[in-house]
C-alpha positions as CSV (number, residue, x, y, z in Angstrom):
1,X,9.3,-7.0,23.4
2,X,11.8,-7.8,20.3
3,X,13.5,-10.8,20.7
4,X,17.2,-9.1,22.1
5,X,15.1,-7.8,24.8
6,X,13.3,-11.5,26.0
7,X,16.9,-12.9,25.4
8,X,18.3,-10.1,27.4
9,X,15.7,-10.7,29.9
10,X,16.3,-14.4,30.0
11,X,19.9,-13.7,30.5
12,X,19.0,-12.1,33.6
13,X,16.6,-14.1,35.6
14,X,17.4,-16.7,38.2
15,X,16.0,-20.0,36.5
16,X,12.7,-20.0,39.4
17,X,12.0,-16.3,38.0
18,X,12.3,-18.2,33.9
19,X,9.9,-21.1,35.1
20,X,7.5,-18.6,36.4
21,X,7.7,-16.7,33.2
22,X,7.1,-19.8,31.3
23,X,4.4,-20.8,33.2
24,X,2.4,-17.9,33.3
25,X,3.1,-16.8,29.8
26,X,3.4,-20.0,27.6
27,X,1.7,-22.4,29.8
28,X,-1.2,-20.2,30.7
29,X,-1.0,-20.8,34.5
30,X,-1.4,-17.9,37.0
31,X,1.1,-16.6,39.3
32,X,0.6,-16.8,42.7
33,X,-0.9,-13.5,44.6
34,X,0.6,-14.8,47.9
35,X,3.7,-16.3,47.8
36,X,6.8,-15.4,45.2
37,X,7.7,-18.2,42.8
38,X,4.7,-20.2,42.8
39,X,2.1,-20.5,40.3
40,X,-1.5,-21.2,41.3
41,X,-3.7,-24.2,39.8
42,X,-7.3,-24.3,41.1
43,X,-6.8,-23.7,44.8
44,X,-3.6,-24.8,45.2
45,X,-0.1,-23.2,45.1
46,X,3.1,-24.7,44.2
47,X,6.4,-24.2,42.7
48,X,6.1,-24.5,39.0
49,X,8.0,-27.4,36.8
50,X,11.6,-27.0,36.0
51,X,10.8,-25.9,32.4
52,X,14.4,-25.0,31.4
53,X,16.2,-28.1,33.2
54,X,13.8,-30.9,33.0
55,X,12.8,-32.2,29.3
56,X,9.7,-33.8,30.3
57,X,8.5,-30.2,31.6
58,X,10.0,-28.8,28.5
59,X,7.8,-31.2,26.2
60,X,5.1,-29.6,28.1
61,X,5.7,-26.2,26.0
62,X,6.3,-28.5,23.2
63,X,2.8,-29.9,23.7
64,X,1.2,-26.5,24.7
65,X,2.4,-24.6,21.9
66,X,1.2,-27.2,18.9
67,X,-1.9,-26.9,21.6
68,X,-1.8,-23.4,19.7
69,X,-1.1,-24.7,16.5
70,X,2.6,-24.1,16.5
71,X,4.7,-26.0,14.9
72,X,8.3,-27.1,15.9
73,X,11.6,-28.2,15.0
74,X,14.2,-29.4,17.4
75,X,17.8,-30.8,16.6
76,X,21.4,-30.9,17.9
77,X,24.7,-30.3,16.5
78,X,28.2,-30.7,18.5
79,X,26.1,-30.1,21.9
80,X,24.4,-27.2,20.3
81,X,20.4,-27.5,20.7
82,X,18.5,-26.1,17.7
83,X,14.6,-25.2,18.7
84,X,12.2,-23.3,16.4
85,X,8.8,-22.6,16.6
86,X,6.6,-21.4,13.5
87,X,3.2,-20.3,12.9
88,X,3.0,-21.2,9.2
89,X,5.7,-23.6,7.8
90,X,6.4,-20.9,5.2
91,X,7.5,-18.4,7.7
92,X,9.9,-19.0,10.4
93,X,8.6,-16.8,13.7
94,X,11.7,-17.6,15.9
95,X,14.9,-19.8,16.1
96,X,17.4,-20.1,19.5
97,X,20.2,-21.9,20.0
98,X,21.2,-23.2,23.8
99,X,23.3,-26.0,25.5
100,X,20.1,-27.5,26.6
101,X,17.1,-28.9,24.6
102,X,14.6,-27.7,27.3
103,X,16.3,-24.3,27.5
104,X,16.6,-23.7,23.9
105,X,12.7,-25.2,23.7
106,X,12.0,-22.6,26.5
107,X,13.3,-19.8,25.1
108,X,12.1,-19.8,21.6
109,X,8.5,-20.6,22.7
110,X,8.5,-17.2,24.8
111,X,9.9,-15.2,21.7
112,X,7.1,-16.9,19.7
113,X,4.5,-16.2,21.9
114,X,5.8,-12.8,23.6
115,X,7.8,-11.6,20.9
116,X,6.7,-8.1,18.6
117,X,5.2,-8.8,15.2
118,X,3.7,-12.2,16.5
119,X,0.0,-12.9,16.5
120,X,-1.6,-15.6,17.7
């Protein structure tokens, strides 16, 4: 996908259809075969976290993708949130901006990780 399209994409989803895309494709969790809108750890279903509202959950990402070796840049500017992820600190991969920190945080880690022309 090119980075209009996961924007566009975003744009569209309800935020429990976002977490779920989140967690299944940044976090690494697996979606639930039984019920819609949970995620399945172990044995157990259950909603995923609030990725895009909650910043704890969103540090989560944060976490995961240096997990990867990603690194990250978050700032803020007149209620403007700033997040970029990067592979190599010579080469920026992908930059968002949002009203939110976890949203902005959300967002660029699935360009980064789902976008075209990224390897991991």
């Amino acid at each position: 996908m090119t980075r209009d399209e996961i924007i566009a994409k975003w744009n569209s989803m309800p935020e429990w259809e976002r977490n779920i895309w989140i967690a299944t494709n940044v976090m690494g969790l697996e979606k639930s075969g039984m019920r819609a809108g949970r995620i399945k750890v172990g044995n157990f279903e259950h909603y995923p976290k609030n990725y895009c509202k909650d910043m704890s959950a969103a540090w989560e990402v944060v976490g995961s993708m240096r997990d990867k070796d990603w690194w990250v840049v978050l700032s803020s500017e007149t209620d403007i949130w700033h997040a970029m992820f990067f592979w190599d600190p010579d080469q920026t991969f992908t930059e968002v901006d949002s009203e939110s920190a976890p949203e902005a945080i959300c967002l660029a880690a699935l360009i980064a990780t789902q976008g075209e022309g990224i390897e991991e």
